[in-house]
MDTraj code that builds the backbone (N, CA, C; nanometers):
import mdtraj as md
import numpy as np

residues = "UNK UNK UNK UNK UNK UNK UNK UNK UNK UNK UNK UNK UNK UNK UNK UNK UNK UNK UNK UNK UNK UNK UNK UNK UNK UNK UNK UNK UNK UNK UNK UNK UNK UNK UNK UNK UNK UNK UNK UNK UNK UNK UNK UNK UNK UNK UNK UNK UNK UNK UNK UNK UNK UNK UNK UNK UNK UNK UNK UNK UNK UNK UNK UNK UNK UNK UNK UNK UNK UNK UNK UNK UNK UNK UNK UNK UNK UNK UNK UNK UNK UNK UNK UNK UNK UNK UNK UNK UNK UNK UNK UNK UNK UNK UNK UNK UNK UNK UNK UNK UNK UNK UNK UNK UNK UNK UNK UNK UNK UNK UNK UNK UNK UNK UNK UNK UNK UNK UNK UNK UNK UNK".split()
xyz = np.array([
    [-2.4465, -4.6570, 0.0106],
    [-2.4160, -4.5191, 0.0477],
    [-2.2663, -4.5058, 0.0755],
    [-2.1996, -4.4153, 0.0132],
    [-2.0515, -4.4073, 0.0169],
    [-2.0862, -4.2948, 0.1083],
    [-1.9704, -4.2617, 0.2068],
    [-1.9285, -4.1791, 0.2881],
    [-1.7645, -4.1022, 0.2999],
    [-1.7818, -4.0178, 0.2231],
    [-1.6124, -3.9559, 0.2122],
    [-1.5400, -3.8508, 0.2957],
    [-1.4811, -3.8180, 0.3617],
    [-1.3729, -3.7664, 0.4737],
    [-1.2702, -3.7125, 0.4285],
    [-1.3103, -3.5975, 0.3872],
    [-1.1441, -3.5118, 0.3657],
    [-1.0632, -3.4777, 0.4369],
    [-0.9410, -3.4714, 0.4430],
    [-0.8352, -3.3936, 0.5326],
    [-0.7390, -3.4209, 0.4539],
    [-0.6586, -3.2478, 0.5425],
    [-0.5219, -3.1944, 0.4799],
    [-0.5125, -3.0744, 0.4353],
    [-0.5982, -3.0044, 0.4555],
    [-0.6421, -2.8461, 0.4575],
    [-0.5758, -2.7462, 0.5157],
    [-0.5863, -2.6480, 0.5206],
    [-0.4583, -2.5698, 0.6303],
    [-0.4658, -2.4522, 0.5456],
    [-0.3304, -2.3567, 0.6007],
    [-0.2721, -2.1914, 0.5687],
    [-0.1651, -2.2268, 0.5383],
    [-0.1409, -2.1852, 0.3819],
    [0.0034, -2.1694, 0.3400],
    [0.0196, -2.0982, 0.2839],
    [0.1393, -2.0534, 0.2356],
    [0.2006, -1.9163, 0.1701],
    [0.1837, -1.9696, 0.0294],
    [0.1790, -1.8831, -0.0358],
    [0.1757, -1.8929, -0.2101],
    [0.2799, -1.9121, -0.2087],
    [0.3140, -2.0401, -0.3134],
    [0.4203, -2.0796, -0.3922],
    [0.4139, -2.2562, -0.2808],
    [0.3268, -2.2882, -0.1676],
    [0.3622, -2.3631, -0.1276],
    [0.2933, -2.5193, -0.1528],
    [0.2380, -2.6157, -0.1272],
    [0.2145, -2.7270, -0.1311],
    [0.1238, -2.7831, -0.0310],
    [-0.0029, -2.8556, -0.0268],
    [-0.0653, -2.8892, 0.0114],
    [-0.1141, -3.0465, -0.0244],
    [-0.1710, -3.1725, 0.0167],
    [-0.1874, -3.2654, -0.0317],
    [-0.3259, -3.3239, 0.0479],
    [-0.4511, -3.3281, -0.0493],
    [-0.5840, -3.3372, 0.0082],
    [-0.5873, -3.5280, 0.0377],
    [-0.6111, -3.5831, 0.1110],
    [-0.7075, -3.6729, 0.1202],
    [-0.8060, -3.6929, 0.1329],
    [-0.8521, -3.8128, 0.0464],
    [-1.0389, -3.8358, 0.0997],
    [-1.0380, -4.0159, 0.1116],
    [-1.1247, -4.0227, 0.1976],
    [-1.1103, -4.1873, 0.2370],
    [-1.2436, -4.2030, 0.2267],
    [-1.2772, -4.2770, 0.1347],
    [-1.4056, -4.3797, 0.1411],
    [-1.4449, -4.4696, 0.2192],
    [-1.5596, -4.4603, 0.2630],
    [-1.6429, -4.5734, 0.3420],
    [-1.6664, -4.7171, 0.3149],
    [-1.6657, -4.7434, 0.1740],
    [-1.7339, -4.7993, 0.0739],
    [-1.6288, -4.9142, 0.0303],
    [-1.6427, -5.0483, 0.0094],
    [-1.5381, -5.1267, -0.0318],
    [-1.5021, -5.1484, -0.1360],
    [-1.6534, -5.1008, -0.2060],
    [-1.6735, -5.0683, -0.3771],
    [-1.5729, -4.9529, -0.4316],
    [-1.5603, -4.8692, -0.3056],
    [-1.4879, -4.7520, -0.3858],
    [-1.3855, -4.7807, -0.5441],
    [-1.3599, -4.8757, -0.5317],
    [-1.2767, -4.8839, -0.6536],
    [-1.3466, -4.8513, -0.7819],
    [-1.4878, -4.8902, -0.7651],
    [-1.5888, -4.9056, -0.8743],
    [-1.5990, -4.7485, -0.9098],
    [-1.6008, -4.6837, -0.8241],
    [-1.5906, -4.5349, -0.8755],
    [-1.5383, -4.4403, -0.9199],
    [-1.5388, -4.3580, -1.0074],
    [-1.4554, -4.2102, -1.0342],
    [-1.4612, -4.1213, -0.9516],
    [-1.3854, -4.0731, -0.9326],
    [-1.3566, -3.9877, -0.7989],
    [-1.2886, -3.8181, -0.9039],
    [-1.3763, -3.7604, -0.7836],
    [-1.3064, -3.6085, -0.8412],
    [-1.2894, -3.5184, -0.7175],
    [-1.2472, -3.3880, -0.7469],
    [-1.2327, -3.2847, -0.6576],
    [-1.2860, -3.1626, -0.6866],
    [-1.3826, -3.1049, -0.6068],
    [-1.4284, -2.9677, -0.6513],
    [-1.3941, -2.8623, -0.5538],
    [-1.4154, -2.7105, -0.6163],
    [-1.3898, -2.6684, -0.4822],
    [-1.4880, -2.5457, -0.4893],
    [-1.4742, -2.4430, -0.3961],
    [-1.5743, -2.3372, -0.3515],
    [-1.5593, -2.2347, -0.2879],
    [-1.4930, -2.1131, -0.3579],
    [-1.5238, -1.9778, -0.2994],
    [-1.5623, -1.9420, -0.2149],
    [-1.5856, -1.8640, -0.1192],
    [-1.7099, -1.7736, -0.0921],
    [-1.7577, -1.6728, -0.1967],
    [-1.8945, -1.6974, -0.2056],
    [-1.9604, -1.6301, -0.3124],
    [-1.9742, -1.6865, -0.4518],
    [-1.8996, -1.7911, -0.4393],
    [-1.8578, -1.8391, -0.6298],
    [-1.9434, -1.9529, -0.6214],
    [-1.9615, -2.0221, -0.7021],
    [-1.9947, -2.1398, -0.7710],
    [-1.8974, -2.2492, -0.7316],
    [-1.9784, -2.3492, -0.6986],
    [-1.8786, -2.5227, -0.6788],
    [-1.8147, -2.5400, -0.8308],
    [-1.6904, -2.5030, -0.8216],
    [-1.6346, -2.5590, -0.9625],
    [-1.5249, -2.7112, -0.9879],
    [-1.5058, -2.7588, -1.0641],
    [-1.3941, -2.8446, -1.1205],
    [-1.2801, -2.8304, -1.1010],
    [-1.2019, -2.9442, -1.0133],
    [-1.0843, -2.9296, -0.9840],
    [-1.0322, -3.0410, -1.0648],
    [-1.0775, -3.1539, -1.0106],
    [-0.9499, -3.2526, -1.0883],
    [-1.0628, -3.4024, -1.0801],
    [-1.0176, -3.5312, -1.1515],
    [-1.1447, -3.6188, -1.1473],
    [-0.9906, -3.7398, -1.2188],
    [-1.0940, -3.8444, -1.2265],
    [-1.0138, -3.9536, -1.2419],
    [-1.0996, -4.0955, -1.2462],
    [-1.0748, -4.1819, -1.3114],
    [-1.1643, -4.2968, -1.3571],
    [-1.1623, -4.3850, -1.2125],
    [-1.1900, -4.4947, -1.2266],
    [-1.2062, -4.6025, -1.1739],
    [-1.0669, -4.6319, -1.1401],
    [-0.9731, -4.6636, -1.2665],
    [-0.9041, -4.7053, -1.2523],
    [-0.7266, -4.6495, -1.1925],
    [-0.7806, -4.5413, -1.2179],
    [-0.6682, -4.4721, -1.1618],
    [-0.6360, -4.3386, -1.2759],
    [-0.6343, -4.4102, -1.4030],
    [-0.6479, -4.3200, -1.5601],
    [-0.7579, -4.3350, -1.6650],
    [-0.7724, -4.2307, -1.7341],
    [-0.6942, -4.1013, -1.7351],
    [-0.7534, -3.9771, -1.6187],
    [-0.6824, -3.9024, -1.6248],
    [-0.7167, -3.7889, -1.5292],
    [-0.7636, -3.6614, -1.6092],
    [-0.8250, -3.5738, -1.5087],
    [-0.8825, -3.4775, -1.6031],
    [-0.8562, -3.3278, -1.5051],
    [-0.8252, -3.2226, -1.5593],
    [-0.8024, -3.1333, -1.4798],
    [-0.8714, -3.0007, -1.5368],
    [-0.8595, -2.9190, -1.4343],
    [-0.9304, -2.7652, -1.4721],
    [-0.8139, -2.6765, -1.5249],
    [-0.8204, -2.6129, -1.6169],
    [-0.7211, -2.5789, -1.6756],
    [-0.6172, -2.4472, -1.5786],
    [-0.7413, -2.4036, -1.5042],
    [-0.6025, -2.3192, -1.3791],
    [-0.5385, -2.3578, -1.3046],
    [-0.5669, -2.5153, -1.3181],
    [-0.5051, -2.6207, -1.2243],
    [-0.3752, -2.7082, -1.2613],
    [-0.4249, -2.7162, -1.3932],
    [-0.3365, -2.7981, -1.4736],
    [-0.1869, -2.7851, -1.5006],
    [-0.0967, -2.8668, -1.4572],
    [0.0380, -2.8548, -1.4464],
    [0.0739, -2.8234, -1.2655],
    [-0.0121, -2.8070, -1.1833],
    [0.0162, -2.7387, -1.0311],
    [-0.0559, -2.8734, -0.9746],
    [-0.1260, -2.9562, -0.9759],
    [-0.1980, -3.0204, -0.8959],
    [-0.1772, -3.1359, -0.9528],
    [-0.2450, -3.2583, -0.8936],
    [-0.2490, -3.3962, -0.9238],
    [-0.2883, -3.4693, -0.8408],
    [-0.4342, -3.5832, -0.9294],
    [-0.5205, -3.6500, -0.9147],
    [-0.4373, -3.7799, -0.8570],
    [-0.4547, -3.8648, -0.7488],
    [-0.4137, -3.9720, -0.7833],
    [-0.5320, -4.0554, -0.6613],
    [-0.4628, -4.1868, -0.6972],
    [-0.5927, -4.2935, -0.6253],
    [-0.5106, -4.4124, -0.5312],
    [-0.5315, -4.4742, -0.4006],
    [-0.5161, -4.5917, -0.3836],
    [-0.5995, -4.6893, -0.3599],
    [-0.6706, -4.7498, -0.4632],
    [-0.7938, -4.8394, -0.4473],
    [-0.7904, -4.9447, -0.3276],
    [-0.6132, -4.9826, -0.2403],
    [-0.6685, -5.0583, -0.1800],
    [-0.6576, -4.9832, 0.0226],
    [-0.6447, -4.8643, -0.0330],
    [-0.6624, -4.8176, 0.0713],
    [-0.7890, -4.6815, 0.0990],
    [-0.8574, -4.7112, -0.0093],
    [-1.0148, -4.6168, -0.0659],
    [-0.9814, -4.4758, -0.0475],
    [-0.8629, -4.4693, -0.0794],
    [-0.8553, -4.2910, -0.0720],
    [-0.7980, -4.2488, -0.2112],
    [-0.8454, -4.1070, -0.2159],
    [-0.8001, -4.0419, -0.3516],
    [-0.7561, -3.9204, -0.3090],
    [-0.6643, -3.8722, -0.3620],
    [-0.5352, -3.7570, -0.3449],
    [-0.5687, -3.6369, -0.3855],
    [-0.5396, -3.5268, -0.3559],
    [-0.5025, -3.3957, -0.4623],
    [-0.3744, -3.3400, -0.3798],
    [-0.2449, -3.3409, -0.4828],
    [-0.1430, -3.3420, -0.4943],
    [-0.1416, -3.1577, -0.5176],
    [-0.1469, -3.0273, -0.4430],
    [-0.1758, -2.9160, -0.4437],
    [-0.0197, -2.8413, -0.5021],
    [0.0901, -2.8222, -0.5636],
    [0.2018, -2.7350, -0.5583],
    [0.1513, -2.5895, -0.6132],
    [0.2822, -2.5149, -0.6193],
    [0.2766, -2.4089, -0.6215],
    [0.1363, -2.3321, -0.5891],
    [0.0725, -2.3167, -0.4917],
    [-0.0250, -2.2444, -0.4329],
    [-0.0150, -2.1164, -0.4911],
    [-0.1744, -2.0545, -0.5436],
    [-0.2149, -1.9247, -0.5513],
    [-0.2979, -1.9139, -0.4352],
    [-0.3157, -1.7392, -0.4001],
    [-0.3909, -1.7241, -0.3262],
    [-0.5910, -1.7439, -0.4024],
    [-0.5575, -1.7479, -0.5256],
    [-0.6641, -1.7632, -0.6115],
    [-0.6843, -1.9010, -0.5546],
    [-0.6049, -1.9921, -0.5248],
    [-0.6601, -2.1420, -0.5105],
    [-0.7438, -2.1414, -0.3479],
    [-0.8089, -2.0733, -0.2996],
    [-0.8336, -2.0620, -0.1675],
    [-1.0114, -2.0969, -0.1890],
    [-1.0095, -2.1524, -0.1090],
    [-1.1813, -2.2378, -0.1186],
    [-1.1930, -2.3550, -0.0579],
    [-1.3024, -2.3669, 0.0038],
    [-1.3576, -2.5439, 0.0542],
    [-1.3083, -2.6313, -0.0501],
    [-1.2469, -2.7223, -0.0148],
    [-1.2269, -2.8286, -0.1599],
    [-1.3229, -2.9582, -0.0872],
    [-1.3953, -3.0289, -0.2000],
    [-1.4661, -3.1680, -0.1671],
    [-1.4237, -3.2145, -0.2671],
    [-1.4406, -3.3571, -0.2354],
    [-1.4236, -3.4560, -0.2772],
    [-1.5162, -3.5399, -0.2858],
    [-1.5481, -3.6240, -0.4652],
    [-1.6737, -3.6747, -0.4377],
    [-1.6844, -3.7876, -0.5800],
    [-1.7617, -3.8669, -0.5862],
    [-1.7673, -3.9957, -0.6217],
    [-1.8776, -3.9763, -0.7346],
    [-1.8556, -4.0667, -0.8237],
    [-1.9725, -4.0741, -0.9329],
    [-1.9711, -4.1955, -0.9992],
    [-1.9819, -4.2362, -1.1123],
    [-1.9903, -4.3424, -1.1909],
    [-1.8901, -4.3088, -1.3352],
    [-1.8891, -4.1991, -1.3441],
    [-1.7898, -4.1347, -1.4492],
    [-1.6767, -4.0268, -1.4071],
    [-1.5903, -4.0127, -1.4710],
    [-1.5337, -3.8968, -1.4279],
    [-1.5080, -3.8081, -1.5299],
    [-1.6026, -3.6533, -1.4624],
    [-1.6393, -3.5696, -1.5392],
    [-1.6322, -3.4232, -1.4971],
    [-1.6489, -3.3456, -1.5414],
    [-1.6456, -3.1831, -1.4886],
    [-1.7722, -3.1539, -1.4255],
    [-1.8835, -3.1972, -1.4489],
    [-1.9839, -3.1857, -1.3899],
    [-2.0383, -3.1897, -1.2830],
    [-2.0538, -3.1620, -1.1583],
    [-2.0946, -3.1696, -1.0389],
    [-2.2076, -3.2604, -1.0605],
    [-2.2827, -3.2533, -1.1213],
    [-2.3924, -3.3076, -1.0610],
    [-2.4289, -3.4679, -1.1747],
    [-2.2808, -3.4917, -1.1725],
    [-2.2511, -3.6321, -1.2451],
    [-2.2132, -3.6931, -1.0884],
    [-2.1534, -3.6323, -0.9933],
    [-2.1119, -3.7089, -0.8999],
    [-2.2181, -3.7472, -0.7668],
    [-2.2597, -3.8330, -0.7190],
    [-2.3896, -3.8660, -0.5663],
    [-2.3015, -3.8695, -0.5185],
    [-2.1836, -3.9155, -0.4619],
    [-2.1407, -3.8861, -0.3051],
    [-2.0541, -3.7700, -0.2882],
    [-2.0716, -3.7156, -0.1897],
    [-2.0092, -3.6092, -0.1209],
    [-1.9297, -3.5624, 0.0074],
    [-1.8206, -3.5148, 0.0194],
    [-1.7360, -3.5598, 0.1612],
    [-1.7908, -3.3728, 0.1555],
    [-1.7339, -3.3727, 0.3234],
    [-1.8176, -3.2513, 0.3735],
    [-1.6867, -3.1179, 0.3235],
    [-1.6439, -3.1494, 0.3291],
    [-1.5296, -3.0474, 0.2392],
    [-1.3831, -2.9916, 0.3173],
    [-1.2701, -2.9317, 0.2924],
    [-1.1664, -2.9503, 0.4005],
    [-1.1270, -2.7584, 0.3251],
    [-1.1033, -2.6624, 0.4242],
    [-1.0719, -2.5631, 0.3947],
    [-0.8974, -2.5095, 0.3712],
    [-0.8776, -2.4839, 0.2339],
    [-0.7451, -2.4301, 0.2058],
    [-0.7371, -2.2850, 0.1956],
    [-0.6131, -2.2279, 0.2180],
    [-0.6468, -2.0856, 0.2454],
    [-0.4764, -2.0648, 0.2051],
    [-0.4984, -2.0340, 0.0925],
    [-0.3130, -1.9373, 0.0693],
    [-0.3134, -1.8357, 0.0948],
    [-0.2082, -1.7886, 0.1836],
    [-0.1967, -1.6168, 0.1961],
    [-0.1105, -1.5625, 0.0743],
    [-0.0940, -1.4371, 0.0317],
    [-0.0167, -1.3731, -0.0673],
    [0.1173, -1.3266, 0.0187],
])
top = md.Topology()
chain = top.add_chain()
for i, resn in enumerate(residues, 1):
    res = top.add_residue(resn, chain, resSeq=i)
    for name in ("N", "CA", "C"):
        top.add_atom(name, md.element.get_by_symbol(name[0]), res)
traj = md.Trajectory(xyz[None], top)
């Protein structure tokens, strides 16, 4: 059973920068792909960003792509989201969560961190 812990959440102004952590429980964590989803109110858990085992390749959501970035430190079981230029569109619970692949799919990933709230103002 992996156990994941986000933080780094907060209120920032559009145009600003944010940087998520998630720390694994798990010593295996390396063995896993790790991704990031996030969540509206009212919307659907969608695809943020994901990443192999090994660190590459990375995979991103295309409203994301070029503003954010996936990264990993296997020997410290945490995985990143690297947030710049903030929209207020980017505002949602973000989780972070573990699978065997790394994929767009939610329900490719079993572990789940309880989620860390970002909030850009305009």
């Amino acid at each position: 059973q992996v156990q994941l812990v986000e933080s780094g959440g907060g209120l920032v102004q559009a145009g600003g920068s944010l940087r998520l952590s998630c720390v694994a429980s798990e010593r295996t964590f390396s063995s896993y792909a790790m991704g990031w989803f996030r969540q509206a109110p009212g919307k659907e858990r969608e695809f943020v960003a994901s990443l192999t085992w090994g660190g590459g390749p990375t995979y991103y959501a295309g409203s994301v792509k070029g503003r954010f970035t996936i990264s990993r430190d296997n020997a410290e079981n945490t995985v990143y989201l690297q947030m710049n230029s903030l929209k207020p569109e980017d505002t949602a619970v973000y989780y972070c969560a573990a699978g065997r692949v790394a994929t767009m799919d939610k329900d490719d990933y079993n572990y789940w961190g309880q989620g860390t709230q970002v909030t850009v103002s305009s």
